[in-house]
N, C-alpha and C positions, 0 to 999 in steps of 0.2 A: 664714346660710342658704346664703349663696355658695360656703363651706368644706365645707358638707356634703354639698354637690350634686356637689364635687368627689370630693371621697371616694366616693362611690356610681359615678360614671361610672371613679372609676382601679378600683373593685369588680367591674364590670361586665366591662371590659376584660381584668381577669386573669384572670376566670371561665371569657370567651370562648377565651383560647390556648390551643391544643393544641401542646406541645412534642414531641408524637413524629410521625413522619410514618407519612400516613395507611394503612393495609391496604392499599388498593388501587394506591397507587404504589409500596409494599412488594413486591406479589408480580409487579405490570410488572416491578421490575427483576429480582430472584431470578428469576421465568420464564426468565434469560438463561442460566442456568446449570441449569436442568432439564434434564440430559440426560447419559450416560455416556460417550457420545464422540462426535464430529464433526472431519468434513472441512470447511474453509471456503478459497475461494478469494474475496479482494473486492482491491479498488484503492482508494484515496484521495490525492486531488486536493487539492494546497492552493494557494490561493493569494501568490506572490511579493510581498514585502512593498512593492517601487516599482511591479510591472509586474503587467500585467494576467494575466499566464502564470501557468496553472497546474500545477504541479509534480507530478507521478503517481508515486506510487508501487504496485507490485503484492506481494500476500501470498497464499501457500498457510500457512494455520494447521493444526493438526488435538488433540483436545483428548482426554483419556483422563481422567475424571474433573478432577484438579487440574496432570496431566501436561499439559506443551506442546511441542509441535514448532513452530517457526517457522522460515519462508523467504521472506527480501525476495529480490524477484527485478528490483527497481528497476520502470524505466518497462515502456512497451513497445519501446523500441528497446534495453535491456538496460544503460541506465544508473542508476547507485546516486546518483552526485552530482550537487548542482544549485547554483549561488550561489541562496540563498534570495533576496535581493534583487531580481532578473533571471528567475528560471528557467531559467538558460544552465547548459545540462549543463559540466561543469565534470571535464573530461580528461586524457590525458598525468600521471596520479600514482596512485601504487599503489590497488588498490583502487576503483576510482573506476567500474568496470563487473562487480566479482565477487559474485554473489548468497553470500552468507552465511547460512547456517544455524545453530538453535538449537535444541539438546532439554533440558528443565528436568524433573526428576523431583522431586516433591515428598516421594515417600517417602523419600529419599536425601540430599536438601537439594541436587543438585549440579545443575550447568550442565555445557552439552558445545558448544561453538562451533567452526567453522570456516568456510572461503569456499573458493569454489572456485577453482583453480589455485594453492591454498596448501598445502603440505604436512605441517603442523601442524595438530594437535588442540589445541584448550586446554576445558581444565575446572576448573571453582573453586567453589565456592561460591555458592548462587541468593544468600544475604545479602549478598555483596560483589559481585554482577556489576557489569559496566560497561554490559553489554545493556541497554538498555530499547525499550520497544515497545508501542503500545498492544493492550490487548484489544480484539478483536472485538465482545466478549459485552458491552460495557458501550457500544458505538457508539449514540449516537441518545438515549440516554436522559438527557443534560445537554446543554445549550448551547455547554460545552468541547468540548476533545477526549479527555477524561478519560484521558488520557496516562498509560500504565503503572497502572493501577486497574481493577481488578474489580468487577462487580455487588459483591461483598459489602462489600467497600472501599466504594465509592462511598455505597451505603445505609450505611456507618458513620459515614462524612464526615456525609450529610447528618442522622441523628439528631446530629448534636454541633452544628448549626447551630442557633442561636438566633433563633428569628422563631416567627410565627404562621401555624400550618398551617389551610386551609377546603378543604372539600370540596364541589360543587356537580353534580347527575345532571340532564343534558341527555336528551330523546330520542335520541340517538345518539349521544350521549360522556359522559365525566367530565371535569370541570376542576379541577383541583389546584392551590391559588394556595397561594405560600410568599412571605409578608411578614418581611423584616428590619429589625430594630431599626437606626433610626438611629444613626451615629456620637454624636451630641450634638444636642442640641435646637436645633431649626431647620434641622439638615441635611439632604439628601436621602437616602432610603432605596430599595432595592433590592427588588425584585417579579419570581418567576418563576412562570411557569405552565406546569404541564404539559395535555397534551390526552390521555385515553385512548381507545380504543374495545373496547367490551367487547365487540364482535361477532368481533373476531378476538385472543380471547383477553385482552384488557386489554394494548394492543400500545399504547406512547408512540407517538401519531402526529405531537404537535408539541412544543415547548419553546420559550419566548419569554422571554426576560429583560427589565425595563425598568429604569430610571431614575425614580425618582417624585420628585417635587421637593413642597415645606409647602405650596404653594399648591395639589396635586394634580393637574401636569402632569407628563404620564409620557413620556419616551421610551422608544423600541424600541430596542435594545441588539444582540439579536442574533435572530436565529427560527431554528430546527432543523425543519426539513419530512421525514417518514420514509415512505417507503411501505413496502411488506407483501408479500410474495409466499406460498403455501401449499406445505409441504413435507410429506404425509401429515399427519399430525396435529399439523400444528405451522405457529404462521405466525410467520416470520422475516425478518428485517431487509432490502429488497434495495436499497433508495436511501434515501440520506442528504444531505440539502442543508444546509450550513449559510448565512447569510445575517448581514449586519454591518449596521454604520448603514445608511444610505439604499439598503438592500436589495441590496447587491453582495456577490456569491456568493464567499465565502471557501474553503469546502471540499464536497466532494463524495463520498460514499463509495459505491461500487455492489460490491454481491456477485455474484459471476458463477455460484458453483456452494457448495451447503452441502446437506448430507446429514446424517444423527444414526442415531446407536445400530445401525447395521446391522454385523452379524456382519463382514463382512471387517477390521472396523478395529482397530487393536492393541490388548490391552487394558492396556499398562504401554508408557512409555518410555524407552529408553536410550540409548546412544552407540550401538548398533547400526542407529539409524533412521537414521543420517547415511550407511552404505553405507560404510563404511572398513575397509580393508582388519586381519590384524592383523596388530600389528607397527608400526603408523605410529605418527610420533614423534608425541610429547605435551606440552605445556607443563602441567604440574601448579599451579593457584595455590594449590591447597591447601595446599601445602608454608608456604606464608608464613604462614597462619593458623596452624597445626599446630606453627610455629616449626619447622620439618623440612629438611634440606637446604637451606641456604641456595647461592644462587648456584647450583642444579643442578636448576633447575627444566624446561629443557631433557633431562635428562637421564632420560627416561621413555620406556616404548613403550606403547600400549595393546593386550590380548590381545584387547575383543570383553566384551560388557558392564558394559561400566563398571570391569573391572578394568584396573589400571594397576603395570606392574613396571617396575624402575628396568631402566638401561642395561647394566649389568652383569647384574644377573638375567636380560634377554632375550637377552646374549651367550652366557653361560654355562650357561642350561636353557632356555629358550620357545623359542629362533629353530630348534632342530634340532625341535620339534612340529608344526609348523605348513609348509602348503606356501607358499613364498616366492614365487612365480611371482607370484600376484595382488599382492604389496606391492611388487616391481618392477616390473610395470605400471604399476601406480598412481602410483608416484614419479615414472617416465620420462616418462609423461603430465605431469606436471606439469612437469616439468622442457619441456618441450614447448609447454605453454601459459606460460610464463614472460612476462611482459609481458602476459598477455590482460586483466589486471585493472586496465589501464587503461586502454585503449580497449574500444568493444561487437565482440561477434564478428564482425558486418557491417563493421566498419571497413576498409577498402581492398578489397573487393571491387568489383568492374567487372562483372566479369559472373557472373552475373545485377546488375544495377545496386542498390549497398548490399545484395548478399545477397536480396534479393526476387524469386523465384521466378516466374514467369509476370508479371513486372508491367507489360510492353509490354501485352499484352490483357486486363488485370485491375481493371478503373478501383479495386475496391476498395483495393488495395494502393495508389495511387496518392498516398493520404495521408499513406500511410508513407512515400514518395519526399519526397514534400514536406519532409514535419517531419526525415527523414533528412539532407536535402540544408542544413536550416536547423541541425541538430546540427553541421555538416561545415565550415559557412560562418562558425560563432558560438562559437568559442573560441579558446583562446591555443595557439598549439604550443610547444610545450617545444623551446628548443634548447639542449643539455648541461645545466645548472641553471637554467638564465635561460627567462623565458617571452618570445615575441617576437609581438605582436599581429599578427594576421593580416588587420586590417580590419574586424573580426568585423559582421555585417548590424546596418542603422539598424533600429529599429522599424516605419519606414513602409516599409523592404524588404522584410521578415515580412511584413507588412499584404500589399504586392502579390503575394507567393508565394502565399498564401491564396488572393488574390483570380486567382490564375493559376487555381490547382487548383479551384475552384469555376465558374469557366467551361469548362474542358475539362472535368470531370464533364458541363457543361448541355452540350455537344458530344457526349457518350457515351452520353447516356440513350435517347436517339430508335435507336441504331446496338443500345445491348442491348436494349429493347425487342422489336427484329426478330431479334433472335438466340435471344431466350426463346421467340420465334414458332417462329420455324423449328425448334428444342430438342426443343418441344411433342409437331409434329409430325413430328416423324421418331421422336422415342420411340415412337410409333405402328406403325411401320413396320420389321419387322426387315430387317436389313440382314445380308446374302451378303459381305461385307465390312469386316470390324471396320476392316483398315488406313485404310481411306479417311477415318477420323474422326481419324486423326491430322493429314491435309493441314489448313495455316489455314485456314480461313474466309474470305470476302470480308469478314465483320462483322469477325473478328480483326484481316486487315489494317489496315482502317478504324481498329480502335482501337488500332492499333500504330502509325498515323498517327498521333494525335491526343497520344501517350505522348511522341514526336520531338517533336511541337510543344511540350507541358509542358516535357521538357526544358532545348528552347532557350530558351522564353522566359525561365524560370527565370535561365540562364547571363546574358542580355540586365541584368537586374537588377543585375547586379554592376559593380563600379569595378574598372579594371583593377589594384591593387592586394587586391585581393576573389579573384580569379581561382588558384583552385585545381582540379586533379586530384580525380577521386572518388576515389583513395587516401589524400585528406586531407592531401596534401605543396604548399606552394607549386607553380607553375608558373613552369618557366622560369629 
C-alpha cells in the first residue's frame, strides 16, 4: 500500500510541472524589445566588492531594430576606471577617462569601436568582439545583471531551465514562482519569484531569488525592486535596485532620459554614427578571420559607411576625392588631446575649481567639489613607470569630507531660501536695467562664504604628506 501511494504522489507531481515559462512572464520580457528605435540614457551603480562605494557608470544607448550604438561615458566626473575592490578611480594610464564608442549593425555582422582622443577606427566582426556591455532592454527582469543578453536570450536561457513553473493572480499583481530541481536528494534548492503588474502593461516590478533548504527554510538571496515611469504609450524602466543578503544594496540603475519610435531617430547604423572624418585610419580585424593581410591590419583608411580601402588604394585613388581639411582637423585634435585619456578633463584646472562653473554660489555643484577633491586625494601618481603613493584618504577622511559637505549644505539652505524669495519677486517687477543682475548678490556672497569654508576645512583633513595642489601634483 505504501508503494503505491508512492507512485500516485511521484504521478501527481509530474502532472503538476510545467516546463515552459508562463505567457505572461513571456511577454513582460519580449515587451522590452517592442519597439523600432529608441534613445536611452541610464547609469548603473555597483557596488565595490570590500567598500561600501559605489561605482557609477553612465550610457547613451540608442536601438534601430537589432542595431546598436553604445557610449560609456564613465562616472560623472568623466572617469571609465575604478579598482573594483575600493571604487578609487584608478588614473595616470591610457584610457582610463576616454568615453569609447560602439556601433554593431546586425545586418552586416560588423562592429565599429573607437574612444575618444584615439585616432583609430577598429572594426571586426560582432562574433569575435572583445566589447561586451549589458543591454538595457533586459535591465530589471532577473535578479543578475544579465550581462551581454537580450530579452530574447534571456527567455531562451530560462525555457532551457529545469524546474516547475506556478502562476498565481493577486488583486493587483501576478506572481510567477520558478522552483529548481535539487542537485541530489536532500540538498537545498533554488526559488525565484517574479512580481508583475498588469496595470502598467505587465511591467516586472520585483525579482527575489531564495535559498530553500529540505526542512523548508528559505533564504533571501537577492530582491530586484523596479519602478516605472510613463513614456506616451509605454511604461518603462526608471529605477532599478538591486539588494544582496541582509538587504545591502549592490547595484542601482536609473534612466534619466528614453524616448521610442519617434521619426528623428536613425533608421539603420553604421560607422557613420561615430562622426569620423573620412580618410581615418582603421584597424581592420576582419582581415584575421578572412585570413587577409596578415600583419597589415593597420593599414586601411575608412571612406564613410562602412567602406573600408587599404593604404594604397586611399593613396593612390580616394584621398585626391575627398576634402582633406576635416581629417586634419581631426587628427591635430587629437594629436592635441594626447594624454587626455588618462586623466578627466577637469583635471588641473584651478579656476573655475576642478572645472565647475559658478560653484563658489552653487551649493549644488558643491558635491562635485567634494567627490572631485576625494578623486584628486585617492590615487597613485605615476612617476615615469613606477607608481608612487600619494597618501591616498583613509576611509574615516571620506566619511568627514561627506560629513563637511552636508553641513555647509545645512549653512546654505536658509541663505537660498531668501534668495528664491527675493528671485520671486523681482521676476515680478521689470527692470530699466538688465546689467544690474550681474552684480553678486549679498545671498551670493554669503554662499561664496560658506564655499571658502568647505574648502578649507576639507584641506584641514589632510596629513601633511596628503597635501596636494588642485593640479593633482604633490606640493612642495
Amino acid at each position: 500500500m505504501q508503494i503505491q501511494m508512492a507512485k500516485v504522489l511521484i504521478l501527481v507531481f509530474c502532472q503538476s510541472t510545467d516546463q515552459s515559462v508562463p505567457e505572461v512572464l513571456s511577454k513582460a520580457i519580449t515587451d522590452r524589445m517592442n519597439f523600432k528605435t529608441a534613445d536611452l540614457r541610464y547609469s548603473i551603480s555597483t557596488k565595490a566588492y570590500n567598500a561600501g562605494a559605489m561605482i557609477k557608470t553612465r550610457y547613451h544607448v540608442r536601438f534601430s531594430d537589432e542595431d546598436i550604438y553604445f557610449h560609456n561615458m564613465g562616472d560623472d566626473d568623466g572617469v571609465l576606471m575604478h579598482d573594483p575592490r575600493t571604487g578609487i578611480a584608478i588614473l595616470g594610464v591610457a584610457h582610463a577617462c576616454s568615453s569609447n564608442y560602439t556601433v554593431r549593425s546586425q545586418k552586416t555582422g560588423e562592429e565599429w569601436f573607437t574612444r575618444d582622443g584615439q585616432p583609430t577606427l577598429f572594426v571586426g566582426y560582432i562574433e569575435n568582439s572583445p566589447n561586451e556591455f549589458d543591454d538595457p532592454r533586459s535591465i530589471g527582469s532577473g535578479v543578475n545583471g544579465l550581462r551581454h543578453t537580450s530579452p530574447a536570450k534571456w527567455l531562451e536561457e530560462l525555457q532551457r531551465h529545469a524546474g516547475k513553473w506556478t502562476v498565481k493572480h493577486d488583486d493587483d499583481e501576478i506572481v510567477v514562482r520558478l522552483e529548481s530541481k535539487p542537485l541530489s536528494e536532500g540538498a537545498p534548492h533554488s526559488e525565484v519569484i517574479w512580481k508583475i503588474d498588469p496595470a502598467k502593461n505587465n511591467a516586472i516590478t520585483e525579482v527575489s531569488d531564495y535559498k530553500v533548504m529540505p526542512d523548508g527554510k528559505r533564504d533571501l538571496l537577492h530582491q530586484r525592486v523596479n519602478g516605472y515611469a510613463r513614456h506616451k504609450n509605454r511604461w518603462w524602466l526608471e529605477k532599478s535596485e538591486l539588494r544582496g543578503e541582509g538587504g545591502v544594496l549592490v547595484e542601482v540603475t536609473q534612466f534619466d532620459h528614453a524616448e521610442f519610435d519617434m521619426p528623428k531617430h536613425p533608421k539603420y547604423f553604421d560607422a557613420d554614427m561615430l562622426g569620423l572624418p573620412p580618410g581615418v585610419k582603421t584597424m581592420d580585424y576582419r582581415l584575421l578571420r578572412d585570413g587577409q593581410h596578415q600583419g597589415k591590419l593597420y593599414a586601411s583608411r575608412h571612406l564613410g559607411g562602412g567602406m573600408v580601402v587599404t593604404q594604397d588604394e586611399w593613396k593612390s585613388t580616394y584621398s585626391e576625392q575627398y576634402d582633406l581639411n576635416s581629417l586634419r582637423e581631426y587628427e591635430q585634435s587629437v594629436r592635441r588631446q594626447f594624454g587626455i585619456g588618462q586623466y578627466p578633463k577637469w583635471w588641473g584646472i584651478s579656476d573655475p575649481p576642478f572645472g565647475l562653473v559658478d560653484a563658489a554660489y552653487t551649493p549644488d555643484l558643491w558635491e562635485a567639489y567634494v567627490r572631485r577633491w576625494i578623486v584628486v586625494h585617492s590615487h597613485d601618481v605615476l612617476v615615469g613607470q613606477k607608481q608612487q603613493a600619494n597618501g591616498s584618504l583613509t576611509e574615516a577622511q571620506v566619511e568627514s569630507a561627506w560629513a563637511v559637505l552636508k553641513d555647509c549644505r545645512k549653512r546654505a539652505d536658509p541663505i537660498l531660501a531668501r534668495l528664491a524669495k527675493a528671485e520671486s519677486q523681482d521676476s515680478k517687477i521689470p527692470t530699466s536695467n538688465p546689467a544690474k543682475t550681474l552684480k553678486p548678490s549679498r545671498e551670493q556672497k554669503e554662499l561664496s562664504q560658506i564655499f571658502e569654508l568647505l574648502k578649507g576645512r576639507l584641506e584641514k583633513l589632510l596629513r601633511s604628506d596628503q597635501i596636494i595642489s588642485i593640479e593633482g601634483k604633490k606640493a612642495g
